[in-house]
FINU-219322 format. One line per 5 residues: their letters; for each residue x, y, z of N, C-alpha, C, O. Coordinates in Angstrom, 3 decimals, decimal comma. Layout:
a = X:Y:Z:X:Y:Z:X:Y:Z:X:Y:Z  ...;
end
This chain:
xxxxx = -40,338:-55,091:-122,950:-41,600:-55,485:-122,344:-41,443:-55,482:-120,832:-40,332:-55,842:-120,443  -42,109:-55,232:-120,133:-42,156:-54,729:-118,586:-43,577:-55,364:-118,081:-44,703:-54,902:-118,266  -43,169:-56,651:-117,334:-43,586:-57,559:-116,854:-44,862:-56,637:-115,609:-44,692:-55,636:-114,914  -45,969:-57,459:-115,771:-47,180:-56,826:-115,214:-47,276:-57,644:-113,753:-48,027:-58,602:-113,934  -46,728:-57,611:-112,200:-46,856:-58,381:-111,372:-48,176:-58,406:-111,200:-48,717:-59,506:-111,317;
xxxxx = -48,829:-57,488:-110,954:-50,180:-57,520:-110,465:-51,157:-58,589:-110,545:-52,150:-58,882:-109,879  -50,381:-59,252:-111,906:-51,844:-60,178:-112,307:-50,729:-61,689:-111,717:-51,195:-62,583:-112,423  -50,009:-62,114:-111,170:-49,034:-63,190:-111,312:-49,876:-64,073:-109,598:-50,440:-63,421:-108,719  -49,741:-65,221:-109,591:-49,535:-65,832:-108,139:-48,294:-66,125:-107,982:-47,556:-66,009:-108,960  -47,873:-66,479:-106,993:-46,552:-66,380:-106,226:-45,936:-67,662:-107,235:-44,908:-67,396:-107,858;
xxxxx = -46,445:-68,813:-107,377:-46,248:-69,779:-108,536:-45,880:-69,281:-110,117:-44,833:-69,585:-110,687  -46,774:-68,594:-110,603:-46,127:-68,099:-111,779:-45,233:-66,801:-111,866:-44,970:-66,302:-112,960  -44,814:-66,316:-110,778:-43,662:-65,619:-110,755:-42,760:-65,930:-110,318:-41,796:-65,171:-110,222  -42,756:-67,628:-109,739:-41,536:-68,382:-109,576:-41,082:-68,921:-110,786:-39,854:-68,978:-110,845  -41,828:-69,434:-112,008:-41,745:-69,776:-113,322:-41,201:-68,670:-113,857:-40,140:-68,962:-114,407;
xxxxx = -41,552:-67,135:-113,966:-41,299:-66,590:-114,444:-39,877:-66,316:-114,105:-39,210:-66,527:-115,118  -39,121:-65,933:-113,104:-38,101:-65,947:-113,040:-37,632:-66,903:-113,022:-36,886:-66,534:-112,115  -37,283:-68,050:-113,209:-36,621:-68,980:-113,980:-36,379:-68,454:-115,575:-35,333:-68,327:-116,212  -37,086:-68,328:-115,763:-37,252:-67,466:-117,335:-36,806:-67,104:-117,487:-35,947:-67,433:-118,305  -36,844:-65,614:-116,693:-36,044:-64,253:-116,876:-34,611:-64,676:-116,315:-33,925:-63,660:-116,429;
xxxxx = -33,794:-65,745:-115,735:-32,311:-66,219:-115,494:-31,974:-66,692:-116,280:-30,765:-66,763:-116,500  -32,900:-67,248:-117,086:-32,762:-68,344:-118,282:-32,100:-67,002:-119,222:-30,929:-66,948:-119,598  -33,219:-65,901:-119,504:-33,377:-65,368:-120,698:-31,133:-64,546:-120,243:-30,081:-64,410:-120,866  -31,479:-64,380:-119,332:-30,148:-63,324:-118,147:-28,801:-64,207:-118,841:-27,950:-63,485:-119,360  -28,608:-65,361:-118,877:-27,724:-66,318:-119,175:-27,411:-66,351:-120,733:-26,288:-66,179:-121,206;
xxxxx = -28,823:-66,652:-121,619:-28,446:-66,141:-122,825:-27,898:-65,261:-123,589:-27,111:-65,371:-124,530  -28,636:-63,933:-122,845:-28,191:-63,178:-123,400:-26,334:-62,790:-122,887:-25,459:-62,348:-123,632  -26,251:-63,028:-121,893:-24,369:-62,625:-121,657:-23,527:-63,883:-122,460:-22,394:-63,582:-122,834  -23,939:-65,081:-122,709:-23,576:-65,915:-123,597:-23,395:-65,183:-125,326:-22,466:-65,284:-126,127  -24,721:-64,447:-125,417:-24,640:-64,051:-127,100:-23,714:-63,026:-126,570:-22,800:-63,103:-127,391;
xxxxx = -23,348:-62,056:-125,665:-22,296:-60,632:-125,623:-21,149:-60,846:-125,733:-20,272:-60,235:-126,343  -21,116:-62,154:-124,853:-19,552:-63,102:-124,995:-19,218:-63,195:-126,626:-18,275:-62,703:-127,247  -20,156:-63,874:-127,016:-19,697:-64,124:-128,334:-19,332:-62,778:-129,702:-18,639:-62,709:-130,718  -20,339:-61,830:-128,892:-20,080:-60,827:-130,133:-18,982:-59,609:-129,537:-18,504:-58,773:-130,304  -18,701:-59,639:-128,245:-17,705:-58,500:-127,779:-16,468:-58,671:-128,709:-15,929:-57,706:-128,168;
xxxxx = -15,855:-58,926:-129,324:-14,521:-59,342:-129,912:-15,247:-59,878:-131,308:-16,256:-60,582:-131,282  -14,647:-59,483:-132,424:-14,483:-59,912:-133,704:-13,062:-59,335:-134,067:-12,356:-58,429:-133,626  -12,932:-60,577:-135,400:-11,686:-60,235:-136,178:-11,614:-58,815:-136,953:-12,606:-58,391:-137,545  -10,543:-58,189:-136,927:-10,447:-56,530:-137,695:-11,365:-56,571:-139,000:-10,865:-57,122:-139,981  -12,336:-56,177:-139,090:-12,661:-55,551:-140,378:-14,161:-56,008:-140,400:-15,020:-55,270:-140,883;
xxxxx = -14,443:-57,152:-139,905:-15,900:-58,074:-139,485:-16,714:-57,141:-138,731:-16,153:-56,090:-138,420  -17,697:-57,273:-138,438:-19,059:-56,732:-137,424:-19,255:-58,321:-137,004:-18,951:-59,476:-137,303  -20,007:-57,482:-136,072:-20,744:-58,190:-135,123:-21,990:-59,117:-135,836:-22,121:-59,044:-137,057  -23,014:-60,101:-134,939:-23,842:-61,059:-135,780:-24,959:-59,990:-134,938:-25,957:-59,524:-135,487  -24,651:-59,772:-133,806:-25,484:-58,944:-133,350:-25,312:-57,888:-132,398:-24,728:-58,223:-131,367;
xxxxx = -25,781:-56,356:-132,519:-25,024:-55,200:-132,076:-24,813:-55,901:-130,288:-25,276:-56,940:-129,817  -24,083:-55,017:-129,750:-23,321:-55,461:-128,510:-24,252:-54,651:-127,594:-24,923:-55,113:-126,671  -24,170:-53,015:-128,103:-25,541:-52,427:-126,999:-26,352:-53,311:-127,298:-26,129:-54,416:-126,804  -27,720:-53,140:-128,309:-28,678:-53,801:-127,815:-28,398:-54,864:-127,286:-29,201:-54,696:-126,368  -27,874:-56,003:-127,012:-27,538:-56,756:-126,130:-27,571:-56,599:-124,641:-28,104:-57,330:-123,806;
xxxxx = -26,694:-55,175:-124,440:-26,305:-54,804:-123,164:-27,624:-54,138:-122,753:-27,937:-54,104:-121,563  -28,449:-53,576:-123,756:-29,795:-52,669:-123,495:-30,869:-53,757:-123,216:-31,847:-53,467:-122,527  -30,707:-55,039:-123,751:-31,977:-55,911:-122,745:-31,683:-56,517:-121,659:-32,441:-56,839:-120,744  -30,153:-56,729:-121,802:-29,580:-57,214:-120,175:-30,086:-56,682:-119,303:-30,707:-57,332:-118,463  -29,929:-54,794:-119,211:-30,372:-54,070:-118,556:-31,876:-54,052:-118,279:-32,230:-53,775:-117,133;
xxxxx = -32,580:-54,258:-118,991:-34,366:-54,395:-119,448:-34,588:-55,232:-118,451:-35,466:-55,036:-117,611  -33,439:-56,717:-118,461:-34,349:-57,573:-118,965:-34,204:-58,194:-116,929:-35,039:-58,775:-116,236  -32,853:-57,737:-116,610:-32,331:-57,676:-114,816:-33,406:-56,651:-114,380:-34,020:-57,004:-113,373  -33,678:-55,764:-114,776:-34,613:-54,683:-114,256:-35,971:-55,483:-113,458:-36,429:-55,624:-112,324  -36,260:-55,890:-114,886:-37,892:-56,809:-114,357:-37,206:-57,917:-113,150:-37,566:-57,802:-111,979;
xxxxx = -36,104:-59,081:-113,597:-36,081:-59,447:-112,899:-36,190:-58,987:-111,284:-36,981:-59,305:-110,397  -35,289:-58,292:-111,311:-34,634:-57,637:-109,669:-36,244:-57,021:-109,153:-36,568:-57,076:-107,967  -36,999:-56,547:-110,026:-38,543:-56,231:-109,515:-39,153:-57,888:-109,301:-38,740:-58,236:-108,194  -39,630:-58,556:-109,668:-40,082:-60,012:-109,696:-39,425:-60,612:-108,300:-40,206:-61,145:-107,512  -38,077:-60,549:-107,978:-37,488:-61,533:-106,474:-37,294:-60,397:-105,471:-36,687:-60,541:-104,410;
xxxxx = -38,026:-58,903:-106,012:-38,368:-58,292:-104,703:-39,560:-58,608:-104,211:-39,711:-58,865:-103,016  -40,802:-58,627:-105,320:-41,840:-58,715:-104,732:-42,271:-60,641:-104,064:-42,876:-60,980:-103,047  -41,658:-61,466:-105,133:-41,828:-62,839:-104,422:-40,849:-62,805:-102,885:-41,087:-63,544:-101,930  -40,097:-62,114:-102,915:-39,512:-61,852:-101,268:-40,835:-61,579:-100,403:-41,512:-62,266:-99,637  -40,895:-60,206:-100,898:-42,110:-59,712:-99,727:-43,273:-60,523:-99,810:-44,031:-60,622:-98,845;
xxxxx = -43,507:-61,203:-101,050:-45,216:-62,291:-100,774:-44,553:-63,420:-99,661:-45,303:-63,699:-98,726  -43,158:-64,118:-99,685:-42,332:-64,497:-98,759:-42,701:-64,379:-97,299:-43,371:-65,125:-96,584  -42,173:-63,407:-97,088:-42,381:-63,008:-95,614:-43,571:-62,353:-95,414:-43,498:-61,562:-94,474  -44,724:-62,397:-95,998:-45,912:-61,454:-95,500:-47,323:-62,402:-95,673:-48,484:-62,326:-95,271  -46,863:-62,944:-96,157:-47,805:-64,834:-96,581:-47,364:-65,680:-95,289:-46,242:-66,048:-94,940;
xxxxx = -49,006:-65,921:-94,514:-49,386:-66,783:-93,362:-49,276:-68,414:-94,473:-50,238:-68,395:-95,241  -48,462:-69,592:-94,680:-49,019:-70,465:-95,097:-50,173:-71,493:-93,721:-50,182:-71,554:-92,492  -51,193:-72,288:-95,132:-52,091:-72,609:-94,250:-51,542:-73,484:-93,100:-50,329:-73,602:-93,274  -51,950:-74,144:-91,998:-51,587:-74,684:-91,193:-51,690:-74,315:-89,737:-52,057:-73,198:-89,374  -51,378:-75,225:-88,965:-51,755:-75,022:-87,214:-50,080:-74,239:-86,582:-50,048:-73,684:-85,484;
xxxxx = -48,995:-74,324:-87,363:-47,710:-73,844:-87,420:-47,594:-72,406:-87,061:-46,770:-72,027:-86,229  -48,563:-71,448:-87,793:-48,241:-69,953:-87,698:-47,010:-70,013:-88,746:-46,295:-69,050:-88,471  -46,524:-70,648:-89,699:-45,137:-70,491:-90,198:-45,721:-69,382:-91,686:-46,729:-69,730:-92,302  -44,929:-68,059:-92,109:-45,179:-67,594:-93,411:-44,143:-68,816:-94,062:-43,382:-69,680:-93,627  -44,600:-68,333:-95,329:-44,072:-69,051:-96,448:-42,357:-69,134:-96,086:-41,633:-70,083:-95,787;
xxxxx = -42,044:-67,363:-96,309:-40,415:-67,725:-96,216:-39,824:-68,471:-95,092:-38,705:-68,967:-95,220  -40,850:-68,645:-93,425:-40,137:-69,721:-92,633:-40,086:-71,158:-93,075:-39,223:-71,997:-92,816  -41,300:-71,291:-93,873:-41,394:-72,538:-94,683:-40,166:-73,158:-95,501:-39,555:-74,226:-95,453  -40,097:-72,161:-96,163:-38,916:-73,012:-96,876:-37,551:-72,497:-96,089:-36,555:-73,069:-96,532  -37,403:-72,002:-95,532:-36,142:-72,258:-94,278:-36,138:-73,349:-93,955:-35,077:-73,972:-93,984;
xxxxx = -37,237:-73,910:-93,566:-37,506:-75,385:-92,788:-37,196:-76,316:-93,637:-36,428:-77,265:-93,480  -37,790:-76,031:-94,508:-37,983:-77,333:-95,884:-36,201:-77,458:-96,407:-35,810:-78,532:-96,865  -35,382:-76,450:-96,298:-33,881:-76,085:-96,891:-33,352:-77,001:-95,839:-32,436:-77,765:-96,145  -33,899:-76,998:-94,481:-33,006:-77,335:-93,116:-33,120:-78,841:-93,326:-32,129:-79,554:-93,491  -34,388:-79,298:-93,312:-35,057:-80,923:-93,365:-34,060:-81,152:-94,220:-33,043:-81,346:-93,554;
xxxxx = -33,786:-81,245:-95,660:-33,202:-81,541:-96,556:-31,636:-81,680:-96,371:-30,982:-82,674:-96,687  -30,916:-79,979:-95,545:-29,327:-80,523:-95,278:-29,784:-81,642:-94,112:-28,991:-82,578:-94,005  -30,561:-81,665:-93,522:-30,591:-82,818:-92,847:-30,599:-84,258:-92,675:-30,155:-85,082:-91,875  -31,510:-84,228:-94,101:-31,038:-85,490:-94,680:-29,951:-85,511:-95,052:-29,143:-86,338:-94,632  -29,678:-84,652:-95,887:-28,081:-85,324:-96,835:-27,552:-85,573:-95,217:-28,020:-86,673:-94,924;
xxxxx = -26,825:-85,071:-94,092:-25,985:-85,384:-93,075:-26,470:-86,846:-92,603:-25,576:-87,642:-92,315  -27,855:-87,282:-92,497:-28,245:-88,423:-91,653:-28,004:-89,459:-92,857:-27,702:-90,597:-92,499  -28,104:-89,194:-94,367:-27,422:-90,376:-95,560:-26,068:-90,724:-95,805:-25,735:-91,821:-96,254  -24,915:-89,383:-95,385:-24,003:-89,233:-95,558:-23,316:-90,612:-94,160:-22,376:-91,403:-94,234  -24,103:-90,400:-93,284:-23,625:-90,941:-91,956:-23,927:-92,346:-92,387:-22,993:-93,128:-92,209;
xxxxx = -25,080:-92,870:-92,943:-25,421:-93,880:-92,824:-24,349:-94,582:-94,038:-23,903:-95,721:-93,893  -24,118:-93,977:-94,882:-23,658:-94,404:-96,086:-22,103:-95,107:-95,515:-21,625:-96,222:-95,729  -21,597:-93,980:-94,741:-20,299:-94,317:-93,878:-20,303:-95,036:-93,242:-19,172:-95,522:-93,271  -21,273:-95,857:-92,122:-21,804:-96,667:-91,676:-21,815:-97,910:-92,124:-21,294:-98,869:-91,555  -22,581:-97,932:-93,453:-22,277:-99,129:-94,027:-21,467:-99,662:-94,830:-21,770:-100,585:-95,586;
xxxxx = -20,146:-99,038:-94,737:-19,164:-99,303:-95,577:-18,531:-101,211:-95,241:-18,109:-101,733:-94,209  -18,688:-101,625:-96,282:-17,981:-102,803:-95,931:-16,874:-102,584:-95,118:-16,150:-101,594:-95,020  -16,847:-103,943:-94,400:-16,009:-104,353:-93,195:-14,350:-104,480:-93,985:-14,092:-105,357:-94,809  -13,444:-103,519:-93,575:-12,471:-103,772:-94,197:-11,617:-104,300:-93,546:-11,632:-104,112:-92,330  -10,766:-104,993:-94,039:-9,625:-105,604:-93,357:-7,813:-104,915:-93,847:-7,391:-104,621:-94,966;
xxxxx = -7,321:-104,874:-92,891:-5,720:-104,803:-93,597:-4,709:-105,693:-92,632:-4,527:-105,919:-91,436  -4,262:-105,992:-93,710:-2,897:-107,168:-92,628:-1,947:-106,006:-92,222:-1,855:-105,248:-93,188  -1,188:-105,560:-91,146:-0,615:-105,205:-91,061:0,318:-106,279:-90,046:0,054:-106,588:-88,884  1,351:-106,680:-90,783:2,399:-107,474:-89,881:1,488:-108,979:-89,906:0,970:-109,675:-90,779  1,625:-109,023:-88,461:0,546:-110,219:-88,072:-0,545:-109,627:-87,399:-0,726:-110,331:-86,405;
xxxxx = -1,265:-108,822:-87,410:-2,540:-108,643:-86,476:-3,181:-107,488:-87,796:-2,599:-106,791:-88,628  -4,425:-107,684:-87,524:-5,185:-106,883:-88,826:-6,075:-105,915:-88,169:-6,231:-105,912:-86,948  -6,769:-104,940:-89,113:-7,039:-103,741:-88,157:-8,669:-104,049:-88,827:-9,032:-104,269:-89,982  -9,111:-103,990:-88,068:-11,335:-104,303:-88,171:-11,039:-103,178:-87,943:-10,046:-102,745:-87,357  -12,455:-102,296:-88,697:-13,318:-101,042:-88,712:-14,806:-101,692:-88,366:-15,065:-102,823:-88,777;
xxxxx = -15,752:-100,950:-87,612:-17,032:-101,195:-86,659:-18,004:-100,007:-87,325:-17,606:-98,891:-87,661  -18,580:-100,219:-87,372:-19,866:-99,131:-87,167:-20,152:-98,469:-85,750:-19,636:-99,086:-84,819  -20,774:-97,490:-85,453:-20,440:-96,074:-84,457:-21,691:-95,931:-84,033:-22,098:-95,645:-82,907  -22,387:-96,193:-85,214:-23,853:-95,440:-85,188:-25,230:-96,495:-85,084:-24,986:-97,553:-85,663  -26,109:-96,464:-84,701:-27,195:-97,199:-85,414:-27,760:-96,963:-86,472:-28,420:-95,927:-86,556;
xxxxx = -27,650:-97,999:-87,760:-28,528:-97,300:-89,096:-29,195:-97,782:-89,077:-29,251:-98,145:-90,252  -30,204:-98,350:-88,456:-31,596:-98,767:-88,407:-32,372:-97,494:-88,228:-33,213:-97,040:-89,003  -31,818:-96,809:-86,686:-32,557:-95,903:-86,399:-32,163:-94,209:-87,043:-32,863:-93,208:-87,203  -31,079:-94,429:-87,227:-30,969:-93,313:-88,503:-31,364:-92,980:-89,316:-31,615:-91,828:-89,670  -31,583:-94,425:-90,046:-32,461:-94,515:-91,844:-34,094:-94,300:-91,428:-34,940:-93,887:-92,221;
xxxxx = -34,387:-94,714:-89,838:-35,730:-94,262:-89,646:-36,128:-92,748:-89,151:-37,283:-92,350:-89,006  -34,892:-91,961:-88,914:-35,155:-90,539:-88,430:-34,567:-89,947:-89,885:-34,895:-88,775:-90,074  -33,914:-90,432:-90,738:-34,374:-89,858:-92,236:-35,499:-89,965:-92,963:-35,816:-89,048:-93,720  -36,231:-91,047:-92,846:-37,413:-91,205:-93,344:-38,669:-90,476:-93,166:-39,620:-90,215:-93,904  -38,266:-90,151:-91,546:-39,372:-89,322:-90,707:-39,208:-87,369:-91,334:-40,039:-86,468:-91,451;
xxxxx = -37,721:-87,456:-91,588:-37,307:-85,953:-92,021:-37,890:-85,793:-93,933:-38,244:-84,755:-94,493  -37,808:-87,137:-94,506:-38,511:-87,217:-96,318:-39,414:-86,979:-96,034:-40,103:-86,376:-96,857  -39,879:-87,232:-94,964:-42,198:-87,235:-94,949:-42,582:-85,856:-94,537:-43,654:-85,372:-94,900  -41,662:-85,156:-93,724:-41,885:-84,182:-92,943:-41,593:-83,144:-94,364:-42,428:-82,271:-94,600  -40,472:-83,283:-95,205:-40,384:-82,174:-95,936:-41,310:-82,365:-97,155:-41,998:-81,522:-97,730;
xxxxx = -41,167:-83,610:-97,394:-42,776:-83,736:-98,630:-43,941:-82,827:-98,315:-44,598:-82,144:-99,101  -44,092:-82,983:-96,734:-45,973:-82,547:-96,462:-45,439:-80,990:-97,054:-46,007:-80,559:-98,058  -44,529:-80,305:-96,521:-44,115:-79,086:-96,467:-44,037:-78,818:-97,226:-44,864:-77,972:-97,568  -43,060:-79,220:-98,179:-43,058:-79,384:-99,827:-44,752:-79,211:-100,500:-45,159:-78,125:-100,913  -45,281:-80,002:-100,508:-46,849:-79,863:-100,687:-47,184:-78,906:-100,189:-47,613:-78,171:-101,079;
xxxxx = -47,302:-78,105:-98,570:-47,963:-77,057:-98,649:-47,615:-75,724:-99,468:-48,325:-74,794:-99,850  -46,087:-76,024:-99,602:-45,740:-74,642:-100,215:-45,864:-74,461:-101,486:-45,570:-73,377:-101,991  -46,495:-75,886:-102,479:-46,756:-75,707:-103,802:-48,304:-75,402:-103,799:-48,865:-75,079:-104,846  -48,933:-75,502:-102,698:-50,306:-75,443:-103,191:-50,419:-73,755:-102,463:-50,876:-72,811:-103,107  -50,152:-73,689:-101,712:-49,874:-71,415:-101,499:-49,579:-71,431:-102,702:-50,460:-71,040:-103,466;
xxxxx = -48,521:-71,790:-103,180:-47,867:-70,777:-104,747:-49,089:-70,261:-105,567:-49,427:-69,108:-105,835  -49,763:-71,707:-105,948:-50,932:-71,466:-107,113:-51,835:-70,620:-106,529:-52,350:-69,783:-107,270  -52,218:-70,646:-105,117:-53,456:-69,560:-104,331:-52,830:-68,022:-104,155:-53,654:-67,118:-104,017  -51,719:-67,756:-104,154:-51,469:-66,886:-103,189:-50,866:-65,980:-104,572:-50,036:-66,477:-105,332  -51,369:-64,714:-104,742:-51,141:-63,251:-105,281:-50,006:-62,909:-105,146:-49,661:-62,920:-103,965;
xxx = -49,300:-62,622:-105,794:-47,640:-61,506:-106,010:-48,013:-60,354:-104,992:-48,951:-59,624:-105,313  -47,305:-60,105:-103,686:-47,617:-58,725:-102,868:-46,859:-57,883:-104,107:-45,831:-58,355:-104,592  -47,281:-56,912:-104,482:-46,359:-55,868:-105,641:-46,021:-54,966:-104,859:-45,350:-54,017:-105,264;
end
């Protein structure tokens, strides 16, 4: 079966390939299992056809994350930004390592106050950073990638597969 882009929005050809990785995974799972049998046994299921929808089945894919590429970069999302979609989620990828670094910091930050005796004098560890204002320039980076997040799910459902 040979997937029809024409009719897809950029949303259901993101579903769809999930699918088609899904389907990509199964099937090299069932090849695994049937490449090798004991002398004299067959297979549960032939090994070409196996290898003949792999081929089928990567085909459509590799067509499907060419064309959601190009709806990617050729899609204005709405906004006062000028950003297409694919700068969008650059941004939205960046916000996010950004958080993890500004949680990672804070997390280190608040590590209990440890103590060690060494000899007679003990060694205090301090905090470096402010996590007040950290946990508030992460908060500002969750809100910022939500809105973004939101715009780029509501393009998906509007916006046509470029084929």
């Amino acid at each position: 079966m040979t997937l029809d882009l024409t009719i897809l929005t950029l949303a259901e050809a993101l579903v769809e390939r999930k699918a088609l990785k899904l389907r990509l995974d199964n099937l090299g799972a069932r090849l695994v299992h049937n490449a090798r049998v004991q002398e004299g046994d067959t297979p549960s299921e032939a090994p070409e056809a196996l290898l003949a929808e792999v081929e089928r089945t990567a085909g459509d894919m590799e067509r499907l994350i060419a064309a959601i590429n190009r709806t990617n970069v050729a899609t204005l999302l709405s906004g006062e930004d000028g950003l297409t979609i694919m700068e969008a989620i650059a941004r939205r990828d960046i916000l996010a390592l950004r958080q993890t670094v500004l949680q990672n910091t804070i997390a280190a930050a608040m590590l209990t106050r440890e103590r060690w005796a060494v000899t007679r004098s003990e060694v205090r560890s301090q905090s470096t950073v402010d996590v007040a204002q950290l946990q508030n320039d992460m908060d500002g980076l969750a809100k910022a990638r939500r809105e973004l997040d939101t715009r780029l799910q509501a393009a998906n459902w509007a916006i046509r597969l470029v084929v």
